[in-house]
C-alpha positions as CSV (number, residue, x, y, z in Angstrom):
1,X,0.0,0.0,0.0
2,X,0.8,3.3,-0.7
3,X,-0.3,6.7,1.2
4,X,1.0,10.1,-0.3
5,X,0.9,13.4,1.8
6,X,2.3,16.5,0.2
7,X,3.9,18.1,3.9
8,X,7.9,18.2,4.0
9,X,10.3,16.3,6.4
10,X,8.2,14.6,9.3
11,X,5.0,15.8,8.5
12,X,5.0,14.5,4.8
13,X,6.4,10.9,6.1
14,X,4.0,8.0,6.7
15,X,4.2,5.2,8.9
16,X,2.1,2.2,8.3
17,X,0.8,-0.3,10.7
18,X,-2.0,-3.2,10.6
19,X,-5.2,-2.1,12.3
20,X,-7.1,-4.5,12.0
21,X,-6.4,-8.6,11.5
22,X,-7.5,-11.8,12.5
23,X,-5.0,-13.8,14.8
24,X,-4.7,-16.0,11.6
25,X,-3.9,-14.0,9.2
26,X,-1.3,-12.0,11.7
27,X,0.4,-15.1,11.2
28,X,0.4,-14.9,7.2
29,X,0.9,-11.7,6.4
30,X,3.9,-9.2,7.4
31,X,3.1,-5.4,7.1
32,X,6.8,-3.4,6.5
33,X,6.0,-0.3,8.4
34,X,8.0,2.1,6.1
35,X,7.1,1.0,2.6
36,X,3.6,-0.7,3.5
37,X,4.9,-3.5,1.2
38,X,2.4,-6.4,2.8
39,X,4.4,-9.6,2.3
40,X,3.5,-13.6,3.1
41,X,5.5,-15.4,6.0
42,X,4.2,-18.7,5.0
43,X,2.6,-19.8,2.0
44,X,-1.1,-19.2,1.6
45,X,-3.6,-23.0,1.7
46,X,-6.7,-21.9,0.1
47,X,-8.2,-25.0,2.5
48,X,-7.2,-22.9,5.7
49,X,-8.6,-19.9,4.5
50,X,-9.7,-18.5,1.0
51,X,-10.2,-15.0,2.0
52,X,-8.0,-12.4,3.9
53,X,-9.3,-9.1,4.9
54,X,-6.8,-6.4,6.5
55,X,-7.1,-2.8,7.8
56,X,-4.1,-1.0,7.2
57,X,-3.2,2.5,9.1
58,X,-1.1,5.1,7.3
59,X,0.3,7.9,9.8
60,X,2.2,11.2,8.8
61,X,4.7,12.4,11.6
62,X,1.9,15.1,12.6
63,X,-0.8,12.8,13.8
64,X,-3.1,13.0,10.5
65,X,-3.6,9.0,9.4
66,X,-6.1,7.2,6.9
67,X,-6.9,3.4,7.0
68,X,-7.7,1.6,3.6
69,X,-9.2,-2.3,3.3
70,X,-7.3,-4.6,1.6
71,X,-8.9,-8.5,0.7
């Protein structure tokens, strides 16, 4: 994921974090927290689980944050 803000230095840098995820998938999926690239620790079994929802956070260095869904 991807969050843009247009503030320099602090401000305009955003910090990513999972808000919201199943106990499960916490142990599938790795959220980097300064590129928001979401990665897989294990390999995904569609007989476990064919669906994945997240909530991922997006924070600038001023407090402002947005949270998007990603399945």
């Amino acid at each position: 994921v991807t969050a843009t803000d247009d503030d320099e230095g602090l401000y305009g840098h955003a910090k990513y974090s999972l808000k919201k995820i199943t106990e499960r998938a916490s142990k599938i999926f790795h959220l980097h927290s300064e590129t928001g690239a979401i990665s897989l620790l294990q390999s995904l079994d569609f007989e476990e689980g064919d669906f994945y929802e997240l909530e991922v956070q997006a924070r600038d260095g001023g407090g402002l944050f947005d949270t998007a869904k990603v399945t």
